[in-house]
N, C-alpha and C positions, 0 to 999 in steps of 0.2 A: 504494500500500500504506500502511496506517494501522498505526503500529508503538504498543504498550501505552507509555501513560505513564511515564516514568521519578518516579521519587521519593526523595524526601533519606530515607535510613535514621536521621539525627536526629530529624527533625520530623516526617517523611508529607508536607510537603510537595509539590507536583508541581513539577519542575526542566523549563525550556526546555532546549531540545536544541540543541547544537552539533556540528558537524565537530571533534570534539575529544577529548582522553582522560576528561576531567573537564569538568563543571560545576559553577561555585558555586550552591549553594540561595540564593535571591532573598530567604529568610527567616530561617536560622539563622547561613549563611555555611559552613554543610560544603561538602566535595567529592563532588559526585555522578559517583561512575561510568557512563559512557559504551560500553556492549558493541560491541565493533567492528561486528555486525548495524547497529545503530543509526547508528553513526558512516557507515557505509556508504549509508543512507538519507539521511542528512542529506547530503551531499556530491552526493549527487541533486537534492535539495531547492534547494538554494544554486543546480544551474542554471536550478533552476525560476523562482528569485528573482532572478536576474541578468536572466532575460526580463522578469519582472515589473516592474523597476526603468527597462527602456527602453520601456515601456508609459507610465510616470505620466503622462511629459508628455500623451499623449493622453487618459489619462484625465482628469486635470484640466480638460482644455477640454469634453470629452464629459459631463463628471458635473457641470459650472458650470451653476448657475438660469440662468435667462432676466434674472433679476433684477428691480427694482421700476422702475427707467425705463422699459421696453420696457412694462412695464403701465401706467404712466402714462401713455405716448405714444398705448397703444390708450385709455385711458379720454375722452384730449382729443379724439382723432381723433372717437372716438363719439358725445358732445356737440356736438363743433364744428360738425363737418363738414354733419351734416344741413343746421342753421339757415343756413349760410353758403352752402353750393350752393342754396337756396330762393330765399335775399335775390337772388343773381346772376344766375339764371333769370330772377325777375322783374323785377328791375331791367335786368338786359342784351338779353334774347330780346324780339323785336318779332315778330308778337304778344306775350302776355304765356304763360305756359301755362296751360292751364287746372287749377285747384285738384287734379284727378284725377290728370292726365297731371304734375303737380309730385310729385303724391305718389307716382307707380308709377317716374318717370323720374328725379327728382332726389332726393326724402329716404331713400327706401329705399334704392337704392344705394351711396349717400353714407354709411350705415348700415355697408355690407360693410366696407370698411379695416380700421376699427375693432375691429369683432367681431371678425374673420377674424384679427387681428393679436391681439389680447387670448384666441381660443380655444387660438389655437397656442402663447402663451406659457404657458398655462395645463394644455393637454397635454402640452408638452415637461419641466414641473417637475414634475407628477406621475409622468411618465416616468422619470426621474432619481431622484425619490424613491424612488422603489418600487424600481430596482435599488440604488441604496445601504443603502435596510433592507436588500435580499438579503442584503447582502457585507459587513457593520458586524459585526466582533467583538462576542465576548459579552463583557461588562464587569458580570456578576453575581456573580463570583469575591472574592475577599476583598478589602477594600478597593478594592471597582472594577476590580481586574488584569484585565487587555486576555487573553481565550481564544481561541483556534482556533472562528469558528462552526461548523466541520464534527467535529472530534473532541474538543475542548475543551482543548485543550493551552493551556499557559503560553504568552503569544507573547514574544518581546521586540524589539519597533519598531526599527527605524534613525530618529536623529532627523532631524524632518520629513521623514519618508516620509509617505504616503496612506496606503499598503496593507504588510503584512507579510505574507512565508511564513511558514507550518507546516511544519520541519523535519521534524515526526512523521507529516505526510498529504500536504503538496506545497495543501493550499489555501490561498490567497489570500484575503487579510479587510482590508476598510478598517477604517483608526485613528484618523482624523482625521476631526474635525466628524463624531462620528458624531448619525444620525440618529436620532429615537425609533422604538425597536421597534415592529412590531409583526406579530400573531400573522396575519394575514392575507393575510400573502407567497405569492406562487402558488408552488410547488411547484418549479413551470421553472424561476421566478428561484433557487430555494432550491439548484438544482441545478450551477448558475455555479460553475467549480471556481478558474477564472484571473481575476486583473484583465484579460489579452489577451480572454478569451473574453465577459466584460463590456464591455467597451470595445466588439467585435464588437457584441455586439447593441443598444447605446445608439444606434451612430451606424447602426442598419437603421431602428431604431425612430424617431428622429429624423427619418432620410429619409424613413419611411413617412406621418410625420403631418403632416411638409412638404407633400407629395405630397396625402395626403388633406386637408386643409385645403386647399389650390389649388382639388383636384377639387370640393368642398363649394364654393366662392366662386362659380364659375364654375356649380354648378347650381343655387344659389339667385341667381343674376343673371339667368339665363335665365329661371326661373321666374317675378320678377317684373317684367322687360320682355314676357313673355308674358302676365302677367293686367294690367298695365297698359296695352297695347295692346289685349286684350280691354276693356276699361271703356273708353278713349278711344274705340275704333269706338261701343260701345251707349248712351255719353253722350253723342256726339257727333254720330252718326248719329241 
């Protein structure tokens, strides 16, 4: 349930919501009355935020980039590797192979690590991105103040939390590092009520492009010991 904004009767201000009789306005310093309705909602809220708070820790690990090593290591791999299984084949392999079968058996494959390791880092940060725009408070509010993205409430952080409850709707909005908006959020993501229920689907999403990315390696490996073994029979025969 999404309860109507409270507001300071000095200013119009909109006041954060407590389990409380009163709240101070953020702006003037009145005391904003708190209708026991509300108070009632909030006191709901808070357990919502109690689950949310034994969430972080996994969200922190689930909502971490890939980072710029793990792309550096695919970029060396990608370079490296080719030229250096080439030189070995023909330096170590007696016969030597031939220019074709070097290129379908040793460069191309030697190719895979790399890519493979550089596509999955590159899905998995896009992936993260895209649900933390979901879940990033609105921060258009006056001087930047941190809103509810679901009803636009006042929020007010626990410091260095990630994420805050909305008192007034029970959503869930990251605070930190947020990301730049933007209008193009699917709908689904837009729909994430919990940090639990984000967390849920980062680490499916995760698993899913592990998985697909494996699957992808594995069928352009076949592919090209299959047409490389076609070219060595018809070059070679």
């Amino acid at each position: 349930m999404s309860l109507a904004i409270l507001r300071c009767e000095r200013c119009g201000a909109a006041a954060p919501l407590r389990a409380a009789a009163s709240v101070d306005c953020r702006h003037c310093g009145a005391q904003v009355p708190i209708p026991h309705e509300w108070q009632v909602a909030a006191e709901a809220h808070e357990a919502e935020a109690r689950v949310r708070r034994e969430v972080e820790p996994r969200w922190r690990r689930l909502s971490s980039k890939v980072g710029r090593e793990i792309t550096a290591v695919a970029m060396t791999l990608l370079f490296v590797l080719p030229p250096l299984c080439t030189w070995l084949a023909q330096s170590r392999l007696s016969p030597p192979p031939a220019p074709v079968e070097n290129l379908g058996f040793v460069a191309f494959p030697a190719l895979l690590p790399g890519a493979l390791l550089w596509l999955w880092a590159a899905t998995v940060d896009a992936t993260v991105l895209r649900v933390r725009r979901a879940l990033r408070a609105r921060d258009d509010g006056p001087a930047g103040a941190l809103a509810c993205r679901s009803c636009g409430a006042p929020l007010a952080p626990e410091p260095d939390a990630p994420a805050t409850t909305c008192l007034y709707c029970g959503t869930d909005s990251v605070v930190r590092d947020l990301p730049a908006a933007s209008a193009s959020v699917a709908a689904r993501d837009q729909a994430l009520r919990t940090l639990a229920e984000a967390a849920r689907v980062l680490r499916r999403r995760r698993v899913n492009l592990g998985l697909g990315v494996a699957v992808l390696g594995l069928g352009v490996a076949a592919i090209v010991a299959a047409t490389a073994t076609a070219l060595s029979l018809a070059f070679g025969g």
